[in-house]
C-alpha positions as CSV (number, residue, x, y, z in Angstrom):
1,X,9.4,82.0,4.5
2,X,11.4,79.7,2.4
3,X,15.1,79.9,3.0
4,X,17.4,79.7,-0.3
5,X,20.7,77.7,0.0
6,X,23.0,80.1,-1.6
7,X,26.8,80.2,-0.8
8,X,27.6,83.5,0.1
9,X,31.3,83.6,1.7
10,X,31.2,87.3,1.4
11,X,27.5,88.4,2.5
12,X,26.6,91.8,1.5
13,X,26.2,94.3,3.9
14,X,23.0,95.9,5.4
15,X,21.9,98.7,7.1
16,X,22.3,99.2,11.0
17,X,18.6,98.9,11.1
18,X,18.3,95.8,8.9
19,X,20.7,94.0,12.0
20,X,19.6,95.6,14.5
21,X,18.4,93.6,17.4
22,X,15.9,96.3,18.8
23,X,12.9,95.5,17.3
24,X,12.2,93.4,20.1
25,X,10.7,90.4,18.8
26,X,12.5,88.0,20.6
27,X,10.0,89.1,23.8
28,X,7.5,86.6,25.3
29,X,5.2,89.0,24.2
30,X,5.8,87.9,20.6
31,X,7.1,84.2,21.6
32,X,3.3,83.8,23.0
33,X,1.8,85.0,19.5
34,X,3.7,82.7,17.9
35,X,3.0,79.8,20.6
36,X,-0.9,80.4,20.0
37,X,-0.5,81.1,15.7
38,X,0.9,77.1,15.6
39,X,-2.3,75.8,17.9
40,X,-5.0,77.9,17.6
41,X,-7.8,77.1,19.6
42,X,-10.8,76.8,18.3
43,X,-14.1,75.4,19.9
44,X,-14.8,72.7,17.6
45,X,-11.5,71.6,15.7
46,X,-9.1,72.4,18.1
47,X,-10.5,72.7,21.8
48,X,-7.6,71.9,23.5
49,X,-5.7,75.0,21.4
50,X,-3.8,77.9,23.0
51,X,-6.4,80.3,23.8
52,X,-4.7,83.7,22.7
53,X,-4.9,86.2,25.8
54,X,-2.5,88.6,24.5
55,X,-3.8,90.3,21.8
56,X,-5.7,93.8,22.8
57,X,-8.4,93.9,20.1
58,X,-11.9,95.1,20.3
59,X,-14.7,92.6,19.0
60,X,-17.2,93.1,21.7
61,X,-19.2,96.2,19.8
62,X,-18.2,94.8,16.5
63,X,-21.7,93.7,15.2
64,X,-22.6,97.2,15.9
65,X,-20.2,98.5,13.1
66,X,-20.9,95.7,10.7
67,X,-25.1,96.5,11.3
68,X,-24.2,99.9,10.0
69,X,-22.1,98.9,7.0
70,X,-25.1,96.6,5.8
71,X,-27.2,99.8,6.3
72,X,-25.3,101.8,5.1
73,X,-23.6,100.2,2.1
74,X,-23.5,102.9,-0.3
75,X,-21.2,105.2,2.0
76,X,-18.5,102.0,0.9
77,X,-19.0,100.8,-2.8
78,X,-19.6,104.8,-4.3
79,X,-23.0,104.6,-4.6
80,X,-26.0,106.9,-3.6
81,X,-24.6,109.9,-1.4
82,X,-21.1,109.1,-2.0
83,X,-18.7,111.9,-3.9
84,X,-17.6,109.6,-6.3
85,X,-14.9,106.6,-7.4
86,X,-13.3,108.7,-9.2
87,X,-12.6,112.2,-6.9
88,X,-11.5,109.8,-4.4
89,X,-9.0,107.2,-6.9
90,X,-7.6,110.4,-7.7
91,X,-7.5,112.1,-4.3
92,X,-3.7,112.1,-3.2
93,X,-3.4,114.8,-0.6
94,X,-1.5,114.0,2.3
95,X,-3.5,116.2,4.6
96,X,-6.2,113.8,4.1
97,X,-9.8,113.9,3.2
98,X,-11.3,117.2,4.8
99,X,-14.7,115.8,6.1
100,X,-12.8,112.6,7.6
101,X,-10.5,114.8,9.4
102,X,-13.3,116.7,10.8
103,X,-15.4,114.0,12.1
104,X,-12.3,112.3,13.5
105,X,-12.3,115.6,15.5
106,X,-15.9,115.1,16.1
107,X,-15.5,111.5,17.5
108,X,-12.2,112.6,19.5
109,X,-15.1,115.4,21.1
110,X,-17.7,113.3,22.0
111,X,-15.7,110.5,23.7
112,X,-14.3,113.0,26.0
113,X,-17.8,113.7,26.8
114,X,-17.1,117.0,24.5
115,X,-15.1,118.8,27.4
116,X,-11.7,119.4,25.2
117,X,-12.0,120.6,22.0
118,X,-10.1,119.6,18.9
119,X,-9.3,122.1,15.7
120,X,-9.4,119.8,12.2
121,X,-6.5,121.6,10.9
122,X,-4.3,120.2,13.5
123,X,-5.1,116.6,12.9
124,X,-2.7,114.7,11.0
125,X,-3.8,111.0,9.6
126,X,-0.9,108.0,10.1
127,X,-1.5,104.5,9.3
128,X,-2.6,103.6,13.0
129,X,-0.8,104.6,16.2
130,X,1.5,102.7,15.7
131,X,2.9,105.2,13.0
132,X,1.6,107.7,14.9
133,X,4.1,107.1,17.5
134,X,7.1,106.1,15.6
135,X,6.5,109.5,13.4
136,X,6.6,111.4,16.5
137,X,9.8,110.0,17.9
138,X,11.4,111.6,14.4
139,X,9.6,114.5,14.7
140,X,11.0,115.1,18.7
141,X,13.8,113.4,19.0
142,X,17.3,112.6,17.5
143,X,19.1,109.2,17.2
144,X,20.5,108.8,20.7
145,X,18.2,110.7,22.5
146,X,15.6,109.3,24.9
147,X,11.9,109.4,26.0
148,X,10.6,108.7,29.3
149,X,8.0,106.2,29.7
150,X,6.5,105.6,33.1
151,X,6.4,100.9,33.7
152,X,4.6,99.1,32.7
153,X,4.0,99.9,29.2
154,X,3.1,98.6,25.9
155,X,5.5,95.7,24.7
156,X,5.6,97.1,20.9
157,X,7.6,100.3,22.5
158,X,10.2,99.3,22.2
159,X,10.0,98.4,18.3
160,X,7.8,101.3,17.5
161,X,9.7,104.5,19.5
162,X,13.4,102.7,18.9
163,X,13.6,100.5,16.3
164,X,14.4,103.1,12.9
165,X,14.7,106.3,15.0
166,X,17.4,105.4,16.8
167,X,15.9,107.1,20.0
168,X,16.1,104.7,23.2
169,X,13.5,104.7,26.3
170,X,14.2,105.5,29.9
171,X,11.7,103.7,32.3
172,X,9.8,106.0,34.6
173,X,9.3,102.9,37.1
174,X,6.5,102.5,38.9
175,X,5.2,100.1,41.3
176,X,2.0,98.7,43.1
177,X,2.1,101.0,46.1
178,X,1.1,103.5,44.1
179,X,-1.2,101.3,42.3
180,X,1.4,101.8,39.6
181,X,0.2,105.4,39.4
182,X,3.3,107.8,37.8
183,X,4.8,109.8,41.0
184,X,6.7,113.0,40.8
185,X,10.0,111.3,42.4
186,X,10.3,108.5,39.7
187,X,9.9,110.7,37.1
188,X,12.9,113.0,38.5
189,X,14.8,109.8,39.3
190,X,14.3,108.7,35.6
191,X,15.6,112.4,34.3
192,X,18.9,111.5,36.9
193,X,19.3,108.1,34.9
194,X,19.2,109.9,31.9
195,X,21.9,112.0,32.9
196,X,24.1,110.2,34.1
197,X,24.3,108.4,31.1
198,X,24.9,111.6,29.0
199,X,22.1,111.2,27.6
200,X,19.4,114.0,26.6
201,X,16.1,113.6,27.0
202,X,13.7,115.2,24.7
203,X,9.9,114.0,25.5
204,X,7.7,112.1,27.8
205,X,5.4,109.7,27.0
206,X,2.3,108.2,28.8
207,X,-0.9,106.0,27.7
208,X,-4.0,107.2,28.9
209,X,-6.0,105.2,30.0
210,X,-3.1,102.6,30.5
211,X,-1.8,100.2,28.6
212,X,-0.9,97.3,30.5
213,X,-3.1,98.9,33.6
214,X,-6.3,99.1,32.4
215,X,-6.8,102.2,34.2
216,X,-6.8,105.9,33.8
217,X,-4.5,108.6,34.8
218,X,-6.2,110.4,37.5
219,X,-6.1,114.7,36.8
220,X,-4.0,115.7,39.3
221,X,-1.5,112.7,38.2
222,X,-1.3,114.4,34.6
223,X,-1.1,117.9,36.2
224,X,2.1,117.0,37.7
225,X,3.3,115.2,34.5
226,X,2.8,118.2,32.5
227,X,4.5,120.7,35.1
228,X,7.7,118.3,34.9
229,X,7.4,118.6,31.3
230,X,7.2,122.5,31.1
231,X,10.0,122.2,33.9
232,X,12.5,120.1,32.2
233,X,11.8,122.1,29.3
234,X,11.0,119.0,27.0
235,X,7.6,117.3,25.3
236,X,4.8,115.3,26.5
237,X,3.1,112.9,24.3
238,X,-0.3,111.4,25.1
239,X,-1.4,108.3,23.4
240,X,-5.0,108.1,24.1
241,X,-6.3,105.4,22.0
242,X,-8.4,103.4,24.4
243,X,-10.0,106.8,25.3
244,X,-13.2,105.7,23.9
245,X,-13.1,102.6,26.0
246,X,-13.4,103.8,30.0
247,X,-16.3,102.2,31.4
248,X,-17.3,105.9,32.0
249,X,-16.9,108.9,29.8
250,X,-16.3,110.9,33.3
251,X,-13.4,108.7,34.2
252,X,-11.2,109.3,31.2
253,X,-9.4,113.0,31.8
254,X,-7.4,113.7,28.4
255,X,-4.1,115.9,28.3
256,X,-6.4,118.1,26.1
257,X,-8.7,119.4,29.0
258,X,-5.8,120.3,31.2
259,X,-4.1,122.1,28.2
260,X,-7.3,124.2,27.6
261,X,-8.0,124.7,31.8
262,X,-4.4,126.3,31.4
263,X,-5.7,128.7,28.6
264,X,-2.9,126.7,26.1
265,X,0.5,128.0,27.9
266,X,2.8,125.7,27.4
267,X,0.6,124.0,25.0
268,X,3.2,123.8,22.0
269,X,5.3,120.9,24.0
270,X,2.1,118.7,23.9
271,X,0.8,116.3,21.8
272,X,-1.9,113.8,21.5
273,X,-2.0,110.3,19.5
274,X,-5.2,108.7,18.8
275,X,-6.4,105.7,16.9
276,X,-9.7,103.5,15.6
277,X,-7.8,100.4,16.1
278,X,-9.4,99.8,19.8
279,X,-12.2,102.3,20.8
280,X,-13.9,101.2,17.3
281,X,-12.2,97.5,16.6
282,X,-10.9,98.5,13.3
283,X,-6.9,97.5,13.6
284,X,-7.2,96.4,10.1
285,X,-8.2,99.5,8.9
286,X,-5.0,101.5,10.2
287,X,-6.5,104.4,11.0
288,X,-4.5,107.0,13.6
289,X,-4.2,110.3,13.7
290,X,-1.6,112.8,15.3
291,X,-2.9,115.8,17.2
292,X,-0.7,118.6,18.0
293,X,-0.5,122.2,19.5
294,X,2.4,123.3,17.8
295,X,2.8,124.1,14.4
296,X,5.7,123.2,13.6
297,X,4.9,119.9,14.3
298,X,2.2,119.9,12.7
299,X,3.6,120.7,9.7
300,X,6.1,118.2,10.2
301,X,4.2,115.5,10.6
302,X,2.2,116.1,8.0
303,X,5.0,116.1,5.6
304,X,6.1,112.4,7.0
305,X,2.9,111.5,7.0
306,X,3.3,110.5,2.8
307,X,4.9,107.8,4.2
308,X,2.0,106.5,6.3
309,X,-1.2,107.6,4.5
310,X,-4.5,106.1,4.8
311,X,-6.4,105.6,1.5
312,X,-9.1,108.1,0.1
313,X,-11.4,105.0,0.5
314,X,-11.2,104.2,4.1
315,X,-11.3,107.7,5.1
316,X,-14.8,108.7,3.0
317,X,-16.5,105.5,5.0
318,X,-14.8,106.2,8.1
319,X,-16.0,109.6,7.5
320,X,-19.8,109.2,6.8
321,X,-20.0,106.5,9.8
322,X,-18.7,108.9,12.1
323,X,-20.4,111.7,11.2
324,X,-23.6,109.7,11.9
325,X,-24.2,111.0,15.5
326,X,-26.6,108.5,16.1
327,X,-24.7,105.8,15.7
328,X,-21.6,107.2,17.4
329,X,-23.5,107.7,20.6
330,X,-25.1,104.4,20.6
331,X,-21.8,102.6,20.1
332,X,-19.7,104.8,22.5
333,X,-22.3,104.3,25.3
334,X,-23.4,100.2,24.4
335,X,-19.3,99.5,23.9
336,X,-18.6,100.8,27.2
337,X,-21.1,98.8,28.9
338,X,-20.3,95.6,27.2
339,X,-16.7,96.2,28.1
340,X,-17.3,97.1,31.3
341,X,-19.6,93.7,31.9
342,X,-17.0,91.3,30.1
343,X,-14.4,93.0,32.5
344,X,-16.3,92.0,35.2
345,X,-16.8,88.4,34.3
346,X,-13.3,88.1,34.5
347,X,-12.6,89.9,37.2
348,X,-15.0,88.1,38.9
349,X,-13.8,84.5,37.8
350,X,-10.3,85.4,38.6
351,X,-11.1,86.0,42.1
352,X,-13.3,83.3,42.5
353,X,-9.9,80.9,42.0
354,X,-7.9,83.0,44.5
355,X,-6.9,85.5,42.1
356,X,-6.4,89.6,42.8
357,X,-6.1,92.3,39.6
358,X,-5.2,95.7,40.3
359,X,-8.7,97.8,40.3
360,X,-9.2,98.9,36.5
361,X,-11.8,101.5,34.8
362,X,-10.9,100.7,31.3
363,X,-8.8,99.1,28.0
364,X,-9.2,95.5,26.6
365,X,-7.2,93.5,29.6
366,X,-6.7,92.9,33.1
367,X,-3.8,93.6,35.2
368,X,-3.5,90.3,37.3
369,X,-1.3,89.7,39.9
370,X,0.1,85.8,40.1
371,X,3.6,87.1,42.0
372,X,2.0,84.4,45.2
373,X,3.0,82.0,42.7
374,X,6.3,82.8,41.9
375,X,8.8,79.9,43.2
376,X,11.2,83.0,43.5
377,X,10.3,86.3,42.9
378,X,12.5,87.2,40.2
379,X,11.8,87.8,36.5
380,X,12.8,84.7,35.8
381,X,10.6,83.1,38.2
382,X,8.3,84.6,36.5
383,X,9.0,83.7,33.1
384,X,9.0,80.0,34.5
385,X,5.5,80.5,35.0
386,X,4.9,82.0,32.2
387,X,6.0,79.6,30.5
388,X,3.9,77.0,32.2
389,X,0.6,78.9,31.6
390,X,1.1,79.1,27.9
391,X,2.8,75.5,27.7
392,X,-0.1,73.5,29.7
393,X,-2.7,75.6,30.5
394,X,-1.8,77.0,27.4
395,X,-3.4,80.5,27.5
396,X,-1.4,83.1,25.9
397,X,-0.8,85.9,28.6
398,X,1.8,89.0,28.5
399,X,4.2,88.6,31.6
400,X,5.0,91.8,33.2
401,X,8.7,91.5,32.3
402,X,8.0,92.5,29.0
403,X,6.2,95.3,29.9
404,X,9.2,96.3,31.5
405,X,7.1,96.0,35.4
406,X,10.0,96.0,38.1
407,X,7.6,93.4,40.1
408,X,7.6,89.8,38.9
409,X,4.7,88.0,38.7
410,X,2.5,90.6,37.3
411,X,0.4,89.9,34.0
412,X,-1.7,91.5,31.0
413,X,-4.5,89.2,30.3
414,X,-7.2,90.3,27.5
415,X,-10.6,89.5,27.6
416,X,-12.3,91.3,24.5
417,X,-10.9,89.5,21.5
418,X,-13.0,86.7,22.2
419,X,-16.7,85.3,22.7
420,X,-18.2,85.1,26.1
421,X,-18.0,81.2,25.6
422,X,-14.3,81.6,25.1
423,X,-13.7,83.5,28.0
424,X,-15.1,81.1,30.1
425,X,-13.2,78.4,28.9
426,X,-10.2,80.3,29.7
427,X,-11.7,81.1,33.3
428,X,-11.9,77.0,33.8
429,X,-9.2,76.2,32.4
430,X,-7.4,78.7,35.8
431,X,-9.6,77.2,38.1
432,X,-8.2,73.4,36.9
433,X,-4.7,75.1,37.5
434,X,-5.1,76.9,40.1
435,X,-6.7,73.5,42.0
436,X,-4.0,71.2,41.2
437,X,-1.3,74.1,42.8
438,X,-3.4,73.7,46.2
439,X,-3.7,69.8,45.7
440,X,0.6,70.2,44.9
441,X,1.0,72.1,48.0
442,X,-0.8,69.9,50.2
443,X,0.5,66.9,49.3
């Protein structure tokens, strides 16, 4: 953006949000974007280009989606089948389209493997999760209050839950003797930071399966969450948006079945956020959804959501693709397998080079551990190597320290924004740093 040259010896004053420094851009997870948006890589015109590593976005299935749209092409441009331009130019209803809210019920269902059950009339439609997330922090919490959030956890965090609300984040931290799992005693010695800085804390908030993990919360794990909820008398939110991708529909328990095993007591403190941006590889299409057992919220959210509505058009095709049953099994059961088999391959190439990840069952990424390499384990040791792997080896990786992980030397690395031929490129271009360490040490 062009700068203007303007005198201004009196600047005019702007909001609190407008200078507020909590957006969080300033984080290597951003600084890496940035690093890889001014070299690209790219196989043929730039091969010695950053190869970005830190964006979690699903292209694995996505010839799958766009073989339906080319079959399907009417349920986009208003032709045969299709309700019409004009009903949906016209349609302005902030609950959203009726039939999209339905079969984003549907779809929540059958990745589940239809164990939890989801009511249409609770589903509210946000602009992705993103909005999803932020909307909920207004809805729950005030402007100094604070949400627990077990380490590591997503980057954007801390611009999405803090940035306009005003509500700040407590780490729940957690750490690789647990395999990073959340226990009951760093979630109480959270709630004791909280306090002790006066400060009131109105929700919980987990990913499920994990992001930066990779993994999924195990049953009696989320048991435990929700009893410290219902004990502590505040909310738990669940953002399940990479339900879709576990390598196995069994492995992925949602907040939902343990809420309906209960017979809904306590239901009203929990809530669900769920998105299309991942599980289906649409991040363009901003499609999330907010799913709630209490009314109130409900109606709430619903209210907001004016501010974050998706149009009429992307919900009708959203709607009549999944709706289609037969493609929705075929894409839930092929993605899972593809993901699963590119997670491998890196897994695999990793370790072949001397590298360990912690043992994953889902997501878009790895959880790799490089703290061996660490000239001193500190976070800023590990930003030095950070630094080094997107500088020279120039891979664009999320350090752990950004993910707020009280370990150094742990990183997200991504593996399903790319082609297989990427991937390996990225995979040799580890091995050629990881040779000239041992050839460094020995000499």
């Amino acid at each position: 953006m062009a700068v203007l040259d303007i005198e201004q010896p009196n600047p005019v004053p702007l909001s609190t949000v407008a200078i507020s420094n909590t957006h969080g851009e300033d984080s290597p997870y951003f600084a890496g974007w940035k690093a890889y948006d001014e070299n690209p890589y790219d196989e043929l015109s730039n091969p010695t280009g950053v190869i970005q590593m830190g964006l979690a976005e699903n292209q694995v299935s996505f010839d799958m989606v766009e073989k339906y749209l080319e079959e399907h092409s009417e349920e986009s441009s208003w032709g045969k089948g299709a309700p019409g331009f004009r009903e949906n130019a016209l349609f302005q209803d902030y609950h959203g389209l009726k039939s999209f809210r339905q079969a984003m019920a549907g779809f929540m269902e059958e990745i589940g493997g239809g164990r939890a059950k989801f009511d249409p009339d609770r589903i509210v439609i946000t602009a992705g999760a993103t909005a999803a997330n932020e909307l909920l922090t207004f809805i729950l919490a005030d402007p100094g209050d604070a949400l627990l959030i077990p380490t590591p956890y997503y980057p954007g965090f801390n611009r999405d839950l803090r940035w306009r609300t005003g509500a700040k984040i407590i780490p729940i931290h957690c750490d690789s003797k647990s395999n990073f799992q959340v226990t009951p005693e760093a979630m109480e010695a959270a709630y004791k930071k909280a306090e002790s800085m006066n400060t009131k804390v109105k929700g919980i908030l987990v990913t499920n399966p994990s992001n930066p993990l990779g993994a999924t919360i195990q049953r009696s794990v989320l048991e435990q969450i929700l009893d410290f909820a219902i004990r502590k008398n505040i909310h738990l939110v669940s953002d399940e948006i990479y339900s879709g991708s576990t390598f196995s529909s069994t492995e992925f328990i949602s907040i939902a079945e343990i809420v309906e095993a209960r017979k809904y007591k306590e239901a009203e403190r929990v809530h669900i956020v769920y998105s299309l941006s991942k599980d289906l590889g649409l991040p363009g299409f901003r499609v999330g959804t907010i799913y709630s057992y209490n009314d109130t919220v409900v109606t709430t959210a619903r209210r907001m959501s004016s501010f974050t509505l998706i149009s009429s058009q992307t919900q009708h095709l959203l709607a009549c693709m999944l709706s289609n049953k037969e493609f929705t099994q075929n894409y839930i059961k092929t993605n899972r397998e593809r993901l699963q088999k590119r997670y491998e391959m890196i897994i695999n190439g990793l370790r072949s080079t001397g590298i360990e990840c912690l043992k994953g069952n889902a997501g878009l990424f790895c959880w790799m551990n490089l703290s061996p390499l660490l000239e001193e384990n500190t976070r800023e040791g590990e930003l030095a190597l950070w630094d080094i792997i997107l500088n020279e080896v120039r891979l664009n990786i999320s350090p752990g320290s950004s993910c707020r992980c009280s370990e150094p030397g742990w990183f997200r690395v991504c593996f399903a924004n790319m082609s297989e031929q990427t991937l390996e490129v990225a995979l040799r271009r580890i091995h050629d740093f990881m040779e000239e360490r041992k050839k460094g040490k020995l000499n």
